[in-house]
C-alpha positions as CSV (number, residue, x, y, z in Angstrom):
1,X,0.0,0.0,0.0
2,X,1.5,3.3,-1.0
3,X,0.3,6.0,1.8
4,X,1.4,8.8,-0.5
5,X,-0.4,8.3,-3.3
6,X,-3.4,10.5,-4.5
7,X,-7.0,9.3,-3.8
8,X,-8.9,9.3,-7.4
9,X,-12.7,9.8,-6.6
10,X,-14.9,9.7,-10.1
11,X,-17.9,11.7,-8.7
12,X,-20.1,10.7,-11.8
13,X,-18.8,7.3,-11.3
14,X,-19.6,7.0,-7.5
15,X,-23.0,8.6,-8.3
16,X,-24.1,6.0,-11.1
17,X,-23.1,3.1,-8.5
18,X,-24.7,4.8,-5.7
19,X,-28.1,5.4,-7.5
20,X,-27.5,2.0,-8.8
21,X,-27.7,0.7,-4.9
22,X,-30.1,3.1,-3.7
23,X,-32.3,1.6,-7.2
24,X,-32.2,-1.5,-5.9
25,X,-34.0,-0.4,-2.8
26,X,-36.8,0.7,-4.3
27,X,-40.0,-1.7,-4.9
28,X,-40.3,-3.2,-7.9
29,X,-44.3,-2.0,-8.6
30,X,-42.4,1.8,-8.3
31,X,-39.8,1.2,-10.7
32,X,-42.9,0.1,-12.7
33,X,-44.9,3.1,-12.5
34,X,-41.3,5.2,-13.7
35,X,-40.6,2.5,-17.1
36,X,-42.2,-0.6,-17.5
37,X,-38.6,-1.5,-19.6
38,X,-37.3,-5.3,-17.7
39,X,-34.7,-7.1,-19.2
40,X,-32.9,-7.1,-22.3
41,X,-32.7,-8.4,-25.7
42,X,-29.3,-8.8,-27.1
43,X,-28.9,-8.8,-30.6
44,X,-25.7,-10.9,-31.9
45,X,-24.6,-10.9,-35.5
46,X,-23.6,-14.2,-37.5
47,X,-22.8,-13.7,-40.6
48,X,-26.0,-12.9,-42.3
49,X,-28.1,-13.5,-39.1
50,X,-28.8,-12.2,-36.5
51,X,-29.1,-14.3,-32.9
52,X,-31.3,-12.5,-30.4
53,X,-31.0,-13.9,-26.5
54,X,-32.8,-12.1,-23.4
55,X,-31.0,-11.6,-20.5
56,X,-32.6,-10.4,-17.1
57,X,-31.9,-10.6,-13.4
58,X,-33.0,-14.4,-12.6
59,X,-31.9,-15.7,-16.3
60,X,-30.2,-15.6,-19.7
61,X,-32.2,-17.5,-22.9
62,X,-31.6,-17.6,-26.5
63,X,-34.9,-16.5,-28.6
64,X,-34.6,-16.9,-32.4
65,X,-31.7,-17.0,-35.2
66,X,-33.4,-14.1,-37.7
67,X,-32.2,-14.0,-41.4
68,X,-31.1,-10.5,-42.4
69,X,-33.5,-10.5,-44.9
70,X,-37.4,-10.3,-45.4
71,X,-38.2,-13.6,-43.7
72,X,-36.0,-12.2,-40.8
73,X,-38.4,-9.3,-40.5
74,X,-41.5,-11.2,-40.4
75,X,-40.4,-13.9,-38.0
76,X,-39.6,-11.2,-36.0
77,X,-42.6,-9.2,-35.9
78,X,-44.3,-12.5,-35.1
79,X,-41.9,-12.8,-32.2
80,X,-42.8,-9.5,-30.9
81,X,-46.6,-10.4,-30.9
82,X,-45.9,-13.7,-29.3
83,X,-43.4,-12.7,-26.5
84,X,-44.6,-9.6,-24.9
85,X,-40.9,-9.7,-22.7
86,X,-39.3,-8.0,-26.1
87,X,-41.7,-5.1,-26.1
88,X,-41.0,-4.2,-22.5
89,X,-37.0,-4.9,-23.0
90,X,-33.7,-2.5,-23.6
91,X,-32.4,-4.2,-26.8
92,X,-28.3,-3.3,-27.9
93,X,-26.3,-5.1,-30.3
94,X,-23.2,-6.9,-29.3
95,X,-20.5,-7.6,-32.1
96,X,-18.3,-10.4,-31.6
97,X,-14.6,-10.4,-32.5
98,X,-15.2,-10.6,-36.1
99,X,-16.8,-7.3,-36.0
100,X,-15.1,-5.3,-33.6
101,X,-11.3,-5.3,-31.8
102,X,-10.2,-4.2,-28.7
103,X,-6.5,-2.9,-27.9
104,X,-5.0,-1.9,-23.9
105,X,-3.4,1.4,-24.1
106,X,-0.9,3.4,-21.9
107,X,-1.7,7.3,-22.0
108,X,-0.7,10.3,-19.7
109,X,-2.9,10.7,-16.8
110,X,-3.9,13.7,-17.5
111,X,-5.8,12.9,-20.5
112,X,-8.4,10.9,-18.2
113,X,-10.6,14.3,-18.5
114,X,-11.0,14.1,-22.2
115,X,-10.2,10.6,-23.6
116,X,-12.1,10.5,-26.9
117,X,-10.3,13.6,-28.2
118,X,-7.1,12.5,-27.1
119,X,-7.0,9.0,-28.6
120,X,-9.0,10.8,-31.6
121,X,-5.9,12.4,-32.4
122,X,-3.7,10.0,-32.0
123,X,-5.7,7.0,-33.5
124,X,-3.6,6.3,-36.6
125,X,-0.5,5.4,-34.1
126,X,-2.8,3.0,-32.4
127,X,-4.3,1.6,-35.3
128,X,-3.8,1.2,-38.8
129,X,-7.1,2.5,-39.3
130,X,-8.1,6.4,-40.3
131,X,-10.6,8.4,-37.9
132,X,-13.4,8.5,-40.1
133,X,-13.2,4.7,-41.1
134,X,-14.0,4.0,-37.8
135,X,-16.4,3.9,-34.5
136,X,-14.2,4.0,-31.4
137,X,-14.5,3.9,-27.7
138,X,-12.4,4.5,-24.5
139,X,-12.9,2.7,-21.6
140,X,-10.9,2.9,-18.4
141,X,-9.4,-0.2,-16.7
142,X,-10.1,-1.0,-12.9
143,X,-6.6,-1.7,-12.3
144,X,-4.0,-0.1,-11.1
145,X,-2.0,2.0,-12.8
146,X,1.7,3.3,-12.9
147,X,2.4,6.9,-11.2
148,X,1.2,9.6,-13.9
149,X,0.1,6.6,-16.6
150,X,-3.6,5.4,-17.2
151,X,-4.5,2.6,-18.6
152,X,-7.4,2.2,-20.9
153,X,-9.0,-0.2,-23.5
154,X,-9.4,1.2,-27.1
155,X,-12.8,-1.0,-28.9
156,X,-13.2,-0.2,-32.7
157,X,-15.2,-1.3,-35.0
158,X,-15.6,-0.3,-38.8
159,X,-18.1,2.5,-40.0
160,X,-19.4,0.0,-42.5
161,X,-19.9,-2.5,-40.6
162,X,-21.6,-1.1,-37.6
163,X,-23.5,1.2,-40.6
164,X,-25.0,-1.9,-41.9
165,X,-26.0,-3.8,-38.8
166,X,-27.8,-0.9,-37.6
167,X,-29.8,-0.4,-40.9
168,X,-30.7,-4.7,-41.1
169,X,-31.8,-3.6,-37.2
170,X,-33.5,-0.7,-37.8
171,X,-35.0,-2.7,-40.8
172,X,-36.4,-5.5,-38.5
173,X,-38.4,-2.4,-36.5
174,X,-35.3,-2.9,-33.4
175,X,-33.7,0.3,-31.7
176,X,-30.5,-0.7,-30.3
177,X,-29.7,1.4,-27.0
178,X,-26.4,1.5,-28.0
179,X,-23.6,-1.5,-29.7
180,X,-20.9,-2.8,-28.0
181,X,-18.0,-5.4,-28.0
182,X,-18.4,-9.1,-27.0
183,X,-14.9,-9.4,-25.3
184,X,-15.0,-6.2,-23.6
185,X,-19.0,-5.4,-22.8
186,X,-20.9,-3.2,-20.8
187,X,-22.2,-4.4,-17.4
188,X,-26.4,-4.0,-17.6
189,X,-26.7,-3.8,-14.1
190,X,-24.6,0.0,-13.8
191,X,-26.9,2.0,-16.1
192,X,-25.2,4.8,-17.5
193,X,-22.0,4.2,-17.3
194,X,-21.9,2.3,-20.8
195,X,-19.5,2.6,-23.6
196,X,-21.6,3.1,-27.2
197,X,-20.0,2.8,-30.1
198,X,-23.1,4.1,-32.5
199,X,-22.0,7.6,-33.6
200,X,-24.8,10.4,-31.6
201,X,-26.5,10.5,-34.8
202,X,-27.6,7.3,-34.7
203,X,-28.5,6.7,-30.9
204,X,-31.9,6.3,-29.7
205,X,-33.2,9.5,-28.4
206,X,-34.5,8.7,-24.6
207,X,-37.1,10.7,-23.3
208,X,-36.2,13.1,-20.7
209,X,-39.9,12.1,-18.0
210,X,-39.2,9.3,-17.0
211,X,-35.4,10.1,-15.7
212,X,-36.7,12.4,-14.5
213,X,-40.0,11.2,-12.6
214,X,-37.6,8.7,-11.9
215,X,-34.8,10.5,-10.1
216,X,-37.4,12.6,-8.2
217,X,-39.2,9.4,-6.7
218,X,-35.3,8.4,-5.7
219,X,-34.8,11.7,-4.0
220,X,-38.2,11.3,-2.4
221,X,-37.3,7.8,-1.3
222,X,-34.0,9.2,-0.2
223,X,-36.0,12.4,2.2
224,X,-38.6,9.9,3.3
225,X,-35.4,7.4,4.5
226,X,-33.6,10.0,5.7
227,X,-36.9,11.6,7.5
228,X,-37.2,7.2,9.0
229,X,-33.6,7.6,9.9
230,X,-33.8,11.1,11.8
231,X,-37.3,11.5,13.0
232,X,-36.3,9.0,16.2
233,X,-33.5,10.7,17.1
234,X,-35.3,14.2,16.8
235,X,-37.9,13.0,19.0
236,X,-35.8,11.7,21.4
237,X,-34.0,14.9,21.4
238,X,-37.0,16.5,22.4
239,X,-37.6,14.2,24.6
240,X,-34.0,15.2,26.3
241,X,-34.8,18.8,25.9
242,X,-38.0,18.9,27.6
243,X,-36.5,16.8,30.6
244,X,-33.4,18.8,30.6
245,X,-36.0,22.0,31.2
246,X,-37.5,20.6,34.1
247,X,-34.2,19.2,35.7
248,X,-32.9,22.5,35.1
249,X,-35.7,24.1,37.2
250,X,-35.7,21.4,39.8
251,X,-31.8,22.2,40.3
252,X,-32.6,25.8,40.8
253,X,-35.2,25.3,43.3
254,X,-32.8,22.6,44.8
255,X,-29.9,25.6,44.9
256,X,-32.8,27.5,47.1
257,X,-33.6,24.8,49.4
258,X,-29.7,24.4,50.1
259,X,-29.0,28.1,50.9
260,X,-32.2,27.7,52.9
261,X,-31.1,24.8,54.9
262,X,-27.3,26.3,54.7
263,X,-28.4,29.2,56.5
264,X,-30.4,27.3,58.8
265,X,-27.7,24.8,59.4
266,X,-25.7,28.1,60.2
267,X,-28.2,29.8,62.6
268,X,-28.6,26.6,64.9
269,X,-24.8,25.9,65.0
270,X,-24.6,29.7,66.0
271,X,-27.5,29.2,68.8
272,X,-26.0,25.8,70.1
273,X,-22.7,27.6,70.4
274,X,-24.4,30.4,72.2
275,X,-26.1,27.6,74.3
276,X,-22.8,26.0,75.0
277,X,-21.1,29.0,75.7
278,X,-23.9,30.1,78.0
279,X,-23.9,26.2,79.9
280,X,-20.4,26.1,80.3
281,X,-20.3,28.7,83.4
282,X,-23.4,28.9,86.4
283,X,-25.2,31.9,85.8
284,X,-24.6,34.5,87.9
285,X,-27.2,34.3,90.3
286,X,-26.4,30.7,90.9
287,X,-22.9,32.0,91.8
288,X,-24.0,33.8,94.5
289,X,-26.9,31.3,95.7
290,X,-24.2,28.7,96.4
291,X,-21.9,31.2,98.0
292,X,-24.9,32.5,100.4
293,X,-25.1,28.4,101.6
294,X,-21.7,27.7,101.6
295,X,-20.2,30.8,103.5
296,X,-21.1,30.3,107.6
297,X,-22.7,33.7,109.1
298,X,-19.5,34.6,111.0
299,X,-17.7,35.3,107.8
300,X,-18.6,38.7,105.4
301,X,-17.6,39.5,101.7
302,X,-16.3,42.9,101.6
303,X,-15.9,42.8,97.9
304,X,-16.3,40.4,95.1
305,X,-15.5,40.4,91.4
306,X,-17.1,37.7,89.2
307,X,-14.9,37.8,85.4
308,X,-13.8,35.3,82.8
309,X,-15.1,32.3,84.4
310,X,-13.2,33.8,87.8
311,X,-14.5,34.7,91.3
312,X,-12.4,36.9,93.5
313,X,-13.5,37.9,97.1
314,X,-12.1,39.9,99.9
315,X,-13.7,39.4,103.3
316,X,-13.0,38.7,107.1
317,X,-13.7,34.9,109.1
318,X,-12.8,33.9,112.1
319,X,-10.9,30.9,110.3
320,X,-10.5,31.8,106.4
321,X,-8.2,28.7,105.9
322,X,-11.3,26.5,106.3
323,X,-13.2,28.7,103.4
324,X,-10.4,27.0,101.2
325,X,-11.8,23.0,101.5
326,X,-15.6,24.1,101.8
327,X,-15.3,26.0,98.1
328,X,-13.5,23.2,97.1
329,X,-15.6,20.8,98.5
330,X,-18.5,22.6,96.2
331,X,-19.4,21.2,92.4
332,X,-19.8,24.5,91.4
333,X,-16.3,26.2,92.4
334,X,-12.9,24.3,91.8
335,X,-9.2,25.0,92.2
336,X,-9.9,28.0,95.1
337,X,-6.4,29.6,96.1
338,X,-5.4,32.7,97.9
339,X,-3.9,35.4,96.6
340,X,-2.6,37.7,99.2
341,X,-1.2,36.3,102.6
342,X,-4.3,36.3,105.3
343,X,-3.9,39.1,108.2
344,X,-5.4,39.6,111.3
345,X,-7.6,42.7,111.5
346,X,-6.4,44.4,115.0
347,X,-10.2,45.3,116.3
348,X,-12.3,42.5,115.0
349,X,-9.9,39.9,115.7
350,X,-11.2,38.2,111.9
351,X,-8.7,37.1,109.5
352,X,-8.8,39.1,106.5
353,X,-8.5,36.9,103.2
354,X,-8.5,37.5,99.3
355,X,-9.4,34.0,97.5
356,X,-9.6,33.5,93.7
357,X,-11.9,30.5,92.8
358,X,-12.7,29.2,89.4
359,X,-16.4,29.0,88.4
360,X,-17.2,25.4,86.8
361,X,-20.1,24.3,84.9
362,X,-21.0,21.8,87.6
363,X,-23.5,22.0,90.4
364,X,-27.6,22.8,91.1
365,X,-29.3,25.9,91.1
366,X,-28.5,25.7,94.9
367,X,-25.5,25.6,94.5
368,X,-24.8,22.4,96.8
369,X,-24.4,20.1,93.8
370,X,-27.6,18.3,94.0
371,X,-29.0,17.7,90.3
């Protein structure tokens, strides 16, 4: 496989073929309403006969040997009446290798765009025959061909004979579609795409309706396949579409719900921490409840300061050192210290203290650590 050589796409050539598939596709009782041609009649020269066959799709099958003459004529039109297959067929004539030659030829590549002019000037190299004593036709060859080179097949066939075959034809009431070569001959199954070696002047003039009633139903067949093919997948993109909407929506309104429930989520963390904070000392009240039952009547505050989860006090008792265990011994105080060394007050005789005593969490609303 050469990678660097240069795709060759024949756009009329891909077209025929694909028009040729796409024609296969289509019902037979529709092909019938565009032609009711099916099959064809081959016309075969043999000296001075002529040997008609009929080819279609399922089978091939010799008809009649037909003088070239007057007899020829009327066992023909008797064959028409009998066989109603040869009205409704294509009919071509196909010369064997006494008619007609074929020769391979070599040419630049560039002359693949106009081949009949280009091997109509140089036919008397190729042959030993002059232009106008001869019918010629250029066929490319599927094979593959040397860098810059393609390589065709020449058929030719003399004026005079092709001349008179097509008058005995024409004679006999026939209209070939077109005459071609035995060894080298057109494929009936890719229409349009045949070689013809009748001269324009003598081809059958088609009518232009039925290509082209037929080409339209093709292109309707090919909207109404292509409308088959598509139509799911539009619907189901729809389909997609119109869920997409309403997820869309849903997901907005879910957006909402969360920065709802985000700020909610946010408030009650802020109110438990508030409630946490607020449990995590006695209130004040309950502060000085417990200190009212803890503190005997011979001892007085003289000053206290509640701050930062701290209670200072400044007072007089008769024994401060005992004030020490009893606010220890409390749930609601812990780790109770003094500050200041105690003195004796010279008139009442009461030790003056200064004690620092952390507030806990612990303890009643008495104050006497009953739950």
């Amino acid at each position: 496989m050469n990678l660097n050589s240069t795709i060759d796409l024949d756009v009329k050539k891909f077209w025929h073929w694909w028009t040729g598939e796409l024609s296969f596709l289509v019902p037979e009782k529709v092909k019938q309403l565009v032609t009711d041609k099916r099959g064809t009649v081959i016309v075969r020269p043999d000296g001075n006969q002529f040997v008609l066959s009929f080819v279609d799709d399922q089978h091939s099958e010799q008809l009649a040997r037909l003088d070239r003459n007057e007899a020829g004529i009327a066992q023909y039109k008797e064959l028409l009446a009998t066989d109603e297959r040869l009205d409704k067929a294509q009919l071509i004539i196909r010369l064997s290798e006494r008619d007609a030659i074929q020769k391979e030829l070599s040419l630049p590549a560039a002359a693949k765009e106009n081949l009949q002019q280009v091997v109509a000037y140089e036919l008397d190299r190729y042959t030993p025959f002059k232009a106008e004593q001869i019918y010629f036709a250029v066929q490319p060859l599927e094979v593959e061909n040397e860098p810059g080179q393609l390589r065709v097949m020449l058929i030719i066939a003399l004026k005079e004979t092709v001349d008179t075959l097509y008058e005995d034809a024409k004679n006999m009431g026939m209209s070939p579609l077109f005459v071609d070569y035995e060894d080298a001959a057109n494929d009936l199954s890719l229409r349009r795409s045949y070689y013809n070696l009748l001269p324009e002047r003598l081809r059958a003039k088609t009518a232009n309706l039925p290509r082209l009633v037929h080409g339209g139903l093709i292109g309707l067949f090919l909207v109404l396949l292509a409308m088959a093919l598509a139509m799911p997948v539009w619907l189901e993109y729809r389909e997609v579409e119109t869920l997409q909407s309403r997820v869309d929506s849903i997901e907005k309104e879910a957006k909402k719900v969360n920065v709802l429930q985000a700020d909610i989520d946010a408030m009650m963390d802020e109110t438990r921490q508030l409630l946490v904070e607020k449990s995590a000392t006695p209130a004040l009240v309950v502060i000085l409840d417990a200190l009212s039952a803890l503190i005997k009547d011979n001892t007085w505050l003289a000053y206290a300061q509640y701050s930062e989860k701290q209670l200072q006090m400044q007072g007089e008792s008769p024994n401060a050192s005992t004030l020490i265990s009893i606010l220890e011994a409390s749930d609601i105080f812990d780790n109770a210290r003094f500050v200041s060394p105690v003195t004796q007050d010279s008139v009442s005789k009461l030790e003056r203290f200064q004690i620092t005593v952390d507030a806990t969490k612990a303890g009643g609303i008495d104050g006497s650590g009953k739950k």
